[in-house]
N, C-alpha and C positions, 0 to 999 in steps of 0.2 A: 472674569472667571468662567461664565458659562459657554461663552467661546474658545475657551479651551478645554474646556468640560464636550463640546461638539466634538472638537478636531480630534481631540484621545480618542472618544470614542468610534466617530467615524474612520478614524485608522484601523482601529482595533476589528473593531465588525467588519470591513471590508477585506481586514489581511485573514479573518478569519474565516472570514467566506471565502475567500479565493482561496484560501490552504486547503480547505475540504473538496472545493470542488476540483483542484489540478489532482490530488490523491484519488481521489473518485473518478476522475477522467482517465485517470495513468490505468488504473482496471481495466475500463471500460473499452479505452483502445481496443485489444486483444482480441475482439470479432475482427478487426480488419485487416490482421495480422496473418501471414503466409502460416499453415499449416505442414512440420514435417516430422519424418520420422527419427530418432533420435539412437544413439548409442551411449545406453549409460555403462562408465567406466568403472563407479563407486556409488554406492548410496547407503547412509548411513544416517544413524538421529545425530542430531549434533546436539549441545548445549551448549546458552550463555545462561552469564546470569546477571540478575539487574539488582538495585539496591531499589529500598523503598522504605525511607521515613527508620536506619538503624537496621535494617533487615534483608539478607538477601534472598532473591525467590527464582530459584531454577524455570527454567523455559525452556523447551524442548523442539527440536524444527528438522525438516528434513534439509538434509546435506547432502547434493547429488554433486555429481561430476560429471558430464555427458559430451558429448558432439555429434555435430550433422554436417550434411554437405548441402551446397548449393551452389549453382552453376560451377561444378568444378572446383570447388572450393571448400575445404573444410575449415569448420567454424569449431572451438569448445569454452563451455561455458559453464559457470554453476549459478545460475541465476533459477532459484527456484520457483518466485512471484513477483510482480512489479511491487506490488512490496511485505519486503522481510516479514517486517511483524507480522503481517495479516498470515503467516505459517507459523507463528509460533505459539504453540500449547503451553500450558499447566499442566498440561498430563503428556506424558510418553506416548501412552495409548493412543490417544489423538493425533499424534505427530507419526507414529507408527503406521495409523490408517492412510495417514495423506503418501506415506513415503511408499505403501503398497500399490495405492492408485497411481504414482505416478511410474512405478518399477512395472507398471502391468501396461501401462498407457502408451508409453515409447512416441511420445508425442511433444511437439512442442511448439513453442507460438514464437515467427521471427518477423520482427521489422518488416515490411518491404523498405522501406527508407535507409537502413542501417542495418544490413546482414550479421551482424556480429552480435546483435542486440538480440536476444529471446528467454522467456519465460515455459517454463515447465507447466506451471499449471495456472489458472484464471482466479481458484480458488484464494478467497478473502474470509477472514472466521466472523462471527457474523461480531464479536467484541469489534473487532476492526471496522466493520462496515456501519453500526452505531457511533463511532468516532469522528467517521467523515458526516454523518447525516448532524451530529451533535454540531460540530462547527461548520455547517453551512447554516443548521437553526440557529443556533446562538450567535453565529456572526449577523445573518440576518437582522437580530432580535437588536443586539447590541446597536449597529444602524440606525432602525428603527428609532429608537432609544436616543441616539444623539441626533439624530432629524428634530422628533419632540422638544429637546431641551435647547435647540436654535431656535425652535420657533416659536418655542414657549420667551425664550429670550430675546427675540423683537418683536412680541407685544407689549 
């Protein structure tokens, strides 16, 4: 039993660490990423909305529409952040702010690897960025946790 009490949990811990750190990595990329100017077509707040336990709770995010060129080529995309959530508010206002920074910025972040791939902004809200730190510690921790209970379980 406590060898399978290890293997749950060293699955778990480690899927959990690696989830945080590719999420955290997919950010982070974007220093390495080509710099260019952008033409935005549309830009507006968008809303979904998510359920929670009976309840639904409006989230608000900027919804751009843009294009660029590169080597003779034009690209369009609405790709606001590598990732979604990390742009999405509980307040308008907040989603409001992010969608003026980016309406003023006229910038954007492309692949060199993949032209077609680009990101509006870098920005992550910091709920998001506690997310990825939460399960890279608790996968961590969880690991940890089933290492002890193997070697608690061959002595």
């Amino acid at each position: 039993m406590k060898i399978i009490a290890f293997f749950l949990l060293l699955t778990l811990g480690i899927g959990m660490f690696f989830r945080g750190w590719l999420i955290y990595k997919k950010t982070m990329r974007l220093d390495k990423w080509l710099k260019v100017t952008v033409w935005i077509s549309s830009a507006e707040v968008g809303t979904i909305q998510e359920s929670a336990v009976n309840v639904f709770l409006d989230f608000y995010y900027p919804k751009v529409n843009y294009s660029y060129e590169l080597n003779g080529r034009r690209y369009e995309s609405d790709s606001v952040s590598p990732d979604f959530k990390g742009c999405c508010f509980s307040s308008q206002k907040d989603a409001e702010e992010l969608l003026l920074y980016i309406k003023s910025d006229h910038t954007a972040y492309v692949n060199p690897d993949n032209l077609s791939e680009s990101f509006l902004t870098k920005f992550v809200s910091l709920e998001r960025k506690a997310h990825y730190r939460g399960l890279l510690v608790s996968g961590s921790l969880v690991t940890v946790i089933g290492i002890m209970i193997f070697i608690m379980a061959a002595i």
